[in-house]
Each structure stands twice: as structure tokens, then as C-alpha cells.
C-alpha positions as CSV (number, residue, x, y, z in Angstrom):
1,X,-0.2,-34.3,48.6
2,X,-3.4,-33.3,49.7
3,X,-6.6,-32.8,47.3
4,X,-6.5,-28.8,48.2
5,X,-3.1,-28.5,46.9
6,X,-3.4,-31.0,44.0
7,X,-6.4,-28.4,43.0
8,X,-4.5,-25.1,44.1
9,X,-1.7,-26.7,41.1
10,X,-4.6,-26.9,38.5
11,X,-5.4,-23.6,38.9
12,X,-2.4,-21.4,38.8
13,X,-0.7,-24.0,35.6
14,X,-0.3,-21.8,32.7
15,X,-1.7,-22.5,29.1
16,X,1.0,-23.2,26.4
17,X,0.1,-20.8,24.3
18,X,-3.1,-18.2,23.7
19,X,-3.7,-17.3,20.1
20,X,-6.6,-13.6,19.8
21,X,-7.9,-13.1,16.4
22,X,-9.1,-9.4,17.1
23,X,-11.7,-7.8,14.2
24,X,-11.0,-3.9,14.6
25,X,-13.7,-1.6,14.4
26,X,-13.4,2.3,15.6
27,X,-15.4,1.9,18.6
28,X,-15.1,-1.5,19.3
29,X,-13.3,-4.5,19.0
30,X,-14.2,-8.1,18.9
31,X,-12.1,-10.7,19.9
32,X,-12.0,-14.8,19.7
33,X,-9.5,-16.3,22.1
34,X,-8.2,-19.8,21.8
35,X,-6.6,-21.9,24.2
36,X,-3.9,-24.9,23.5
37,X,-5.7,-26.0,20.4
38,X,-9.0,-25.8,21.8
39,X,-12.1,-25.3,20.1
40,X,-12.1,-21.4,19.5
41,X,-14.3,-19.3,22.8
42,X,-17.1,-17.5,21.6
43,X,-16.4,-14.1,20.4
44,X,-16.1,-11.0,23.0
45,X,-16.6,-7.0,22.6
46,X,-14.2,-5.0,24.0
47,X,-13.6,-0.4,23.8
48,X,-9.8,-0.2,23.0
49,X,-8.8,0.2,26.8
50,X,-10.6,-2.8,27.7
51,X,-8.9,-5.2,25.4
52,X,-6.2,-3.8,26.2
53,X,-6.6,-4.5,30.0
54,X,-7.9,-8.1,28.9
55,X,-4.8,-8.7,26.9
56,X,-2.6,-8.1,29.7
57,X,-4.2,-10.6,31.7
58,X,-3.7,-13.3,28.9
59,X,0.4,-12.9,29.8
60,X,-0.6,-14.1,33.2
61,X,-2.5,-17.2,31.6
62,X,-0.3,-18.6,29.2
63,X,3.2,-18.8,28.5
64,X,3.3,-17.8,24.9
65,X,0.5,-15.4,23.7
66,X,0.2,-14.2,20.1
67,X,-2.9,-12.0,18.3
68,X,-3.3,-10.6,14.7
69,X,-5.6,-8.7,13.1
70,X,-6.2,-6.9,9.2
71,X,-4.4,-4.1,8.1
72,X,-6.8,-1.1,7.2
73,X,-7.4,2.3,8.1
74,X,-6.8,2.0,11.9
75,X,-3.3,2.1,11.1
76,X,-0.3,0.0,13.1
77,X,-1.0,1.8,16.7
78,X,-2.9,-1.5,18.1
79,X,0.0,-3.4,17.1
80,X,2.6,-1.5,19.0
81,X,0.5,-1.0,22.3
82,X,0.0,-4.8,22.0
83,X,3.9,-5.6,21.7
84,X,4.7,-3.3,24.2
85,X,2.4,-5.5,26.7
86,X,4.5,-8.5,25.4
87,X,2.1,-10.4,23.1
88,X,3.3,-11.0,19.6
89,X,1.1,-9.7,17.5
90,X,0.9,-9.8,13.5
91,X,-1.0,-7.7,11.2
92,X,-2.3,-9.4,8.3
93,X,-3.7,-8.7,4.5
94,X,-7.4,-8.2,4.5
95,X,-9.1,-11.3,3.0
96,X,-12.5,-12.5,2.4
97,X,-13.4,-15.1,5.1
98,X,-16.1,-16.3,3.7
99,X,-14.4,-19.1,1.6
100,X,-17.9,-21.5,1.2
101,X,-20.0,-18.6,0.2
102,X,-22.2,-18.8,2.5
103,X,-23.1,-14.9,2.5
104,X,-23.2,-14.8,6.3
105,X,-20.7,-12.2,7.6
106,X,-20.3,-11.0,11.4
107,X,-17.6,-9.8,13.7
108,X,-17.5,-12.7,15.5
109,X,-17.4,-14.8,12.6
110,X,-14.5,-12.8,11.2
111,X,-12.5,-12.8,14.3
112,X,-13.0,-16.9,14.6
113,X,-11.6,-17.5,11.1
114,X,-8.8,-14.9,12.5
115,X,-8.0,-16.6,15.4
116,X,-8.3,-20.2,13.2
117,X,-5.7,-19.2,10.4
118,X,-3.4,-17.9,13.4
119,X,-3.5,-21.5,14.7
120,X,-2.4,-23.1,11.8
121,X,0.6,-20.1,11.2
122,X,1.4,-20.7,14.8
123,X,2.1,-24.4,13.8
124,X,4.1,-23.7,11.1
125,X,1.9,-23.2,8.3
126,X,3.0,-19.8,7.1
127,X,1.0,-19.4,4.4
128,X,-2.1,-20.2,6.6
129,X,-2.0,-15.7,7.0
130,X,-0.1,-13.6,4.6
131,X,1.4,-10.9,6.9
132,X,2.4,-7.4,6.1
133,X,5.6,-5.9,7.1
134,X,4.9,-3.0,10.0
135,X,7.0,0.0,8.9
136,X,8.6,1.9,12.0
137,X,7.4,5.4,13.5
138,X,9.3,7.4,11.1
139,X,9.1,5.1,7.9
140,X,5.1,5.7,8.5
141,X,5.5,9.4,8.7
142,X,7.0,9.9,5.8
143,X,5.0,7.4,3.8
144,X,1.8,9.3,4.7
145,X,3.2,12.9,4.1
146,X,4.0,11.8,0.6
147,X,0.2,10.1,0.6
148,X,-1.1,13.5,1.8
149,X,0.3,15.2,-1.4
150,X,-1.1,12.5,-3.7
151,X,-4.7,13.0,-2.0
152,X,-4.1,17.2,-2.7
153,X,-2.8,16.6,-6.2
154,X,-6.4,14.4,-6.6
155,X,-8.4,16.8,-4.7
156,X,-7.0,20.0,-7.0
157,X,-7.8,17.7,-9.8
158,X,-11.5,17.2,-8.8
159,X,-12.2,20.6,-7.9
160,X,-11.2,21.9,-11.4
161,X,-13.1,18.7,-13.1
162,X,-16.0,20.5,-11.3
163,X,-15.5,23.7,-12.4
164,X,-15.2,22.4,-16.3
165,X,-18.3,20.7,-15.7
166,X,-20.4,24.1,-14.3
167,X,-18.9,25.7,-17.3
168,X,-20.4,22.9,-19.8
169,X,-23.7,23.1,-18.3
170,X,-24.1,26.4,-19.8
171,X,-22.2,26.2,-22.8
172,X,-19.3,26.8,-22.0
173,X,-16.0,25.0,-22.4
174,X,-13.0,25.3,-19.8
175,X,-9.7,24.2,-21.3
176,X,-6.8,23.9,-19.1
177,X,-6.1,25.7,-15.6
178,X,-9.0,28.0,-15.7
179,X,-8.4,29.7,-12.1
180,X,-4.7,30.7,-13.3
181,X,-5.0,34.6,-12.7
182,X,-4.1,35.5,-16.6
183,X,-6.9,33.3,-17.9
184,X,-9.5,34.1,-15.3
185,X,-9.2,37.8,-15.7
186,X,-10.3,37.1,-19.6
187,X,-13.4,34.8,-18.0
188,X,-14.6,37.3,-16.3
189,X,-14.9,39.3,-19.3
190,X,-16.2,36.2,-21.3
191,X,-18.7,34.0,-19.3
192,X,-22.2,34.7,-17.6
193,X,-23.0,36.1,-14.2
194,X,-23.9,32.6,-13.1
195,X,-21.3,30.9,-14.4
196,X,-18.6,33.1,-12.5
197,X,-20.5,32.7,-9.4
198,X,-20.2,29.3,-9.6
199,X,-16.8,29.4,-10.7
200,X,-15.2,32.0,-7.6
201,X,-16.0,29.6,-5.0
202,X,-14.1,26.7,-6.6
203,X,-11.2,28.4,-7.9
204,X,-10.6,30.0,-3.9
205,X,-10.2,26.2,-3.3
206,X,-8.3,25.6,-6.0
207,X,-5.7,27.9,-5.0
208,X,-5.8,27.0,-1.2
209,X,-5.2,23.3,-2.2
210,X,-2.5,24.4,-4.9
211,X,-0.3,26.4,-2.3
212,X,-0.6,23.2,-0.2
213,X,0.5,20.7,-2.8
214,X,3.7,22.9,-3.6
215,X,4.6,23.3,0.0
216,X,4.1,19.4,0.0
217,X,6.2,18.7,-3.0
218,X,9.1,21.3,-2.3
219,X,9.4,19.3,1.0
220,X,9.5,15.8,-0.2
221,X,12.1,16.8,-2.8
222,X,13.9,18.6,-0.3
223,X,14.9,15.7,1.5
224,X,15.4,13.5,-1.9
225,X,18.5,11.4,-2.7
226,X,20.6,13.8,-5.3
227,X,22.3,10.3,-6.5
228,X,19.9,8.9,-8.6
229,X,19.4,7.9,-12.5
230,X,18.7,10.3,-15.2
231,X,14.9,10.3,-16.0
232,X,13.7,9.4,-12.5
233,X,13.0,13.0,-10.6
234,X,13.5,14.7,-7.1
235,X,10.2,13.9,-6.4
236,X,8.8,10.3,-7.8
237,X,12.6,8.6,-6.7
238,X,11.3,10.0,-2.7
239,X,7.9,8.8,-3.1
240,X,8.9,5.5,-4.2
241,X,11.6,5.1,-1.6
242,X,8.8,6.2,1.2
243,X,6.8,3.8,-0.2
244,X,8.9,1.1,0.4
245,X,10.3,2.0,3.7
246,X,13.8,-0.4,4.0
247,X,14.8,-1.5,0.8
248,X,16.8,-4.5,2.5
249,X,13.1,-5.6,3.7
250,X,13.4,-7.8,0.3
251,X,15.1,-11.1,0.1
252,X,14.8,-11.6,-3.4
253,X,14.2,-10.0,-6.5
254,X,10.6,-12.2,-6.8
255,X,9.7,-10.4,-3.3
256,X,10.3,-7.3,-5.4
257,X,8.0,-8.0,-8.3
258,X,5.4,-9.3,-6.4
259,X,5.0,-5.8,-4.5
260,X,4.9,-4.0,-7.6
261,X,1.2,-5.8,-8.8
262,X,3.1,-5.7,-11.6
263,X,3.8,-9.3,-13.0
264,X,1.7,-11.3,-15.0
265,X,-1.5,-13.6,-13.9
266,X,-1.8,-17.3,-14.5
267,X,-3.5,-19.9,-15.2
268,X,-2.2,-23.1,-15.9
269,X,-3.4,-26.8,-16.1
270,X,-2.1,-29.9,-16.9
271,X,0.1,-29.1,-20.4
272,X,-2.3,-25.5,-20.7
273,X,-0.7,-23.0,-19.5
274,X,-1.6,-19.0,-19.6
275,X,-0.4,-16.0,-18.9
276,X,-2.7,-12.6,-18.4
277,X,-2.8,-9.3,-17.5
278,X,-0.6,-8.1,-14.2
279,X,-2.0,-9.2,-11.1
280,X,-2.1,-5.5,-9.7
281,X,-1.7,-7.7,-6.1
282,X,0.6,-4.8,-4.4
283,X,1.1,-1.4,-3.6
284,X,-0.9,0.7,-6.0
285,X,0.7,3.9,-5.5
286,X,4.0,2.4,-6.2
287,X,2.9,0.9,-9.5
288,X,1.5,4.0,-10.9
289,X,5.0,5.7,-9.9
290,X,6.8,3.1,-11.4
291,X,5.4,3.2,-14.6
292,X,5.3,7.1,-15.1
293,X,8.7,6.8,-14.1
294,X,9.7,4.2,-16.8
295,X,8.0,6.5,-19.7
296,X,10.6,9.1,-18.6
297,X,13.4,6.4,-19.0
298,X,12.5,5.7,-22.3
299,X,13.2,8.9,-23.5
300,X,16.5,10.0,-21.2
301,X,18.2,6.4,-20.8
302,X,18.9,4.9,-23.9
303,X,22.0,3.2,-22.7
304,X,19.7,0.8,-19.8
305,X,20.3,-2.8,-20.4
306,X,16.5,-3.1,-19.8
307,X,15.9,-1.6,-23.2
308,X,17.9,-3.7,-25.5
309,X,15.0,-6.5,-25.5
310,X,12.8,-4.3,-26.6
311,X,14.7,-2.4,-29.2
312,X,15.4,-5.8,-30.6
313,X,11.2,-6.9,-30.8
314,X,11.1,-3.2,-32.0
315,X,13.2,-4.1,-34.8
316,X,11.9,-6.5,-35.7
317,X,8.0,-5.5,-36.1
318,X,10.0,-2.9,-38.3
319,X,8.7,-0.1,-35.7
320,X,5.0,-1.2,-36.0
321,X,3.6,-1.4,-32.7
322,X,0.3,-0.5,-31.0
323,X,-0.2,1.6,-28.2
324,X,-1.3,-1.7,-26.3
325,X,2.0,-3.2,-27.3
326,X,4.0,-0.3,-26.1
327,X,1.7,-0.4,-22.4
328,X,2.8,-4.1,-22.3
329,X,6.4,-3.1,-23.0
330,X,6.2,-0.3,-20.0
331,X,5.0,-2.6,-17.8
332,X,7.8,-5.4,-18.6
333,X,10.6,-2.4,-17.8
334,X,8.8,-1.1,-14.7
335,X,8.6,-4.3,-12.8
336,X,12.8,-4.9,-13.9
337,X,13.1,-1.1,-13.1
338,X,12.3,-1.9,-9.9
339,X,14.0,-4.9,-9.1
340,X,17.3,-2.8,-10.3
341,X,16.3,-0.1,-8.0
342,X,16.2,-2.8,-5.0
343,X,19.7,-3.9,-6.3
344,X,21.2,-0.2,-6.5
345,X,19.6,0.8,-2.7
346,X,21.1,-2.7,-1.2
347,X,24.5,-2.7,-2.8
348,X,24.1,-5.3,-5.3
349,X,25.2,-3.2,-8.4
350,X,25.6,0.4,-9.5
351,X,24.1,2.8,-11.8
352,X,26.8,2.6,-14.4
353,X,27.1,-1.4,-14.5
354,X,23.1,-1.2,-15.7
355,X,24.1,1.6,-18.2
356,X,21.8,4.0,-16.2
357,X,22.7,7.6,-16.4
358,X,23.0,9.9,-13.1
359,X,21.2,13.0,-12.8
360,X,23.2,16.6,-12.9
């Protein structure tokens, strides 16, 4: 074989596999490519479409081509256009890569440690990246329609925070909802010129947001499951479900706690072992459902199995607990609540065998 076709070989042999570590930015993104093992290439800016073009070319390059990059506000739109092209592509939990302290962070530093921890997952070290589930089209839709009310619930409450706080600036104290047409017909009679021109502005917001939020709400309960326990309402059972997307995403019922935030911290050595507050290492939104939820179930499921450990400890502190003690207790039943939720929604009981009431 001649030296020109020896060298004509060389060239058009394909890599094993190409691993990108991509740091997403909104206007640009910077990416570390890596090459059988190699040492890691220096880091390279690309505009969407351009590392998009780029990473097309890697399938002509290597046989196997995989990329990842950290969940955030950019959403799971980069991770579609990239499996569409072919490359498998993971989205992972935002982490500090910084692990020595050094107080240097860059782009290209970032995107290195990327491409480095997808080296080692590659290999089989799946712990090396801790990857989050990618919901499907209409999963995120709904999920972010049921966010949008939460943000207008927040927003309605700011705005009338704000107008309780003009009112205490000059004297005067707003109790409840102020812009309510009844009671804002008597402020107008009651406070100063100023304090009603301060007022108007806000409560015209108030009532844009408000009509917003109830459109919101009657359209997520609209489209709630009508089988569901006692206690748990319309519209926190569909915002939890939208939260979690496919209940059989699960494996376990540990899975299920540990999304939830909700169990307890640790830390143990040698024969000391402690445990602390919840982690709070999950979906905040679901937590905070959860646990409203759970306060409701106290009062309209006395039959849940869940319960009867508690009654028993309630006994026997003779009905003296603290409101800390009672927190702790709400906690305990929201992360089982949830894990009987997951076993309800996959098949693995029913209502009635966990002495859970259904709704009317």
C-alpha cells in the first residue's frame, strides 16, 4: 500500500467517541470538546446556530458523540435540537465546579469540568453527573402554566404588601384585601388625598392580576383528576401531578423522597451518627404543595394509616406538643403522602387499602 493511501486512511478514520461539555449563555455558548480520552481542547464560543452547525460536524468525526450541559432558565430546547442531529445529549443539575476553592470561575473553565465529569459518566461512573429527567413537550407546558399561576398568586401578593406599606407610611393601617370594591368605597371616604393616589394605581393592578390568576386556576382545575382523596383539592392534586410529569418516572419509593427535599440530613461518623433538618434537595414548589396539602389531611382523613404513628406519640405526650413538634410531624406525613401518591398513580395500591377517603 502506498504512503498516499496509508495517509488518505488516517484521515477519514473516525474517533470512538466525542464527549462536548457546552456552558449555555443567552447569546453565546462555550464549548470544550474532547476526543478518545484526550486531554480536553481549549474552550470555543459559538451563537446557537453555529454550534449547532459545529455539532453536526462532530457525527461525521466520531462514531459515538455525546454533550451535556446544566439545567437553568434556557429551558430543554438545546437538548432536543441536539438529539434531533443525533448526538446524545444530557442535561444535568447545576453544581459548583469550583471543588478546590480556588475562586477562579470562567466559561471555559466551567465547560472543561463539563466535558471532564461527562468522561467519567461515559465510562460508567454514573454518579460522576447527576442528570435530570427532560419532561416531553406537553409535560413542560403544563408544568409551566401551573408555574405561571404561582408567579400571579406571588405577584398579587406583592402588589397588595405594597399598598399596606404606602398606607403605613402615613398612618394608616390596611387590613386584608383593601382593593375589594366594598372596602375601597369606605377608603375613599377614610384616608388622605395622597394616600388614595398612591393606592388607585396599585389596586388597577391588583385587579388585572386577580382576573388572571382565576382564569389560571379555573383552567388547571378544569382538567383535574375528579378521583382523588378527600382533603387534597381540584387544584393542589393538578399542580402536583404537573409537577411531576410521569409518575412511573420513579423506580422506588426512595426516588420519591428524595424529590420531595423532604427527608432528613446527615451526618454520621464512625459510631456518631445524626440526623437534621430536611435536605430541601428537590423540587421546591412540590414541597410547599405537599405540606399545605398534608395540613388539610389532618383535619378531613382521620382514617390514613399515616396518622396512627403520630396519634400514638400524641398520646403519649398527653396532647402536649409544640408548634415545632407539630412542623416536624407534617413534614414526616408529607414525604409518606407522597410516596402513597406515587403508589396510587402507578397501580401499587388504592385509596381505600391506605384508609384515604375519596372526594364527592
Amino acid at each position: 500500500m502506498s504512503k498516499k493511501n496509508v495517509t488518505k486512511k488516517q484521515t477519514v478514520a473516525k474517533a470512538e467517541v466525542i464527549l462536548l461539555g457546552i456552558d449555555v449563555h443567552a447569546e453565546k455558548q462555550v464549548v470544550v470538546r474532547q476526543i478518545d480520552g484526550a486531554t480536553p481542547q481549549p474552550g470555543q464560543r459559538f451563537s446557537k446556530a453555529g454550534l449547532l452547525n459545529w455539532a453536526r460536524k462532530q457525527l461525521a468525526l466520531g462514531k459515538k458523540v455525546y454533550s451535556c450541559y446544566e439545567a437553568g432558565p434556557f429551558g430543554y430546547g438545546l437538548h432536543r435540537e441536539l438529539e434531533a442531529l443525533g448526538i446524545k445529549n444530557l442535561v444535568v443539575r447545576p453544581r459548583n465546579w469550583d471543588e478546590y476553592g480556588k475562586k477562579v470561575k470562567t466559561d471555559k473553565r466551567d465547560a472543561r469540568a463539563l466535558t471532564e465529569a461527562l468522561d467519567r459518566y461515559v465510562r460508567g461512573n454514573k454518579r460522576a453527573l447527576s442528570v435530570v429527567r427532560v419532561p416531553t413537550q406537553e409535560e413542560e407546558h403544563q408544568r409551566s402554566r401551573g408555574r405561571q399561576r404561582e408567579a400571579f398568586s406571588r405577584e398579587l401578593q406583592r402588589l397588595a404588601a405594597m399598598g399596606r406599606s404606602h398606607g403605613l407610611y402615613y398612618g394608616e393601617r390596611l387590613k386584608g384585601q383593601w382593593w375589594k370594591p366594598r372596602r375601597w368605597k369606605q377608603l375613599e371616604n377614610e384616608l388622605q388625598g395622597i394616600v388614595l393616589k398612591l393606592l388607585a394605581p396599585l389596586r388597577r393592578l391588583i385587579l388585572a392580576v386577580e382576573e388572571e390568576l382565576g382564569e389560571a386556576t379555573a383552567a388547571i382545575e378544569a382538567q383535574a383528576d375528579p378521583v382523588r382523596p378527600k382533603g387534597l383539592g381540584a387544584l393542589s392534586g393538578e399542580l402536583i401531578a404537573r409537577e411531576i410529569g410521569d409518575w412511573k418516572r420513579f423506580s422506588n419509593r426512595r426516588q420519591v423522597a428524595s424529590y420531595t427535599g423532604l427527608c432528613p440530613s446527615e451526618h454520621s461518623s464512625g459510631n456518631h451518627r445524626f440526623q437534621g433538618s430536611v435536605t430541601k434537595h428537590g423540587n421546591p414548589r412540590l414541597r410547599r404543595l405537599l405540606v399545605e396539602a398534608v395540613w388539610r389531611l389532618l383535619r378531613f382523613q382521620p382514617k390514613y394509616i399515616r396518622l396512627d404513628k403520630w396519634r400514638a406519640e400524641l398520646h403519649r405526650r398527653r396532647g402536649k406538643v409544640s408548634s415545632a413538634w407539630k412542623k416536624k410531624m407534617v413534614v414526616a406525613i408529607a414525604r409518606q403522602f407522597m410516596i402513597d401518591l406515587w403508589r396510587i398513580n402507578t397501580g401499587r395500591c388504592t385509596c381505600e387499602e391506605l384508609g384515604l377517603e375519596l372526594a364527592k
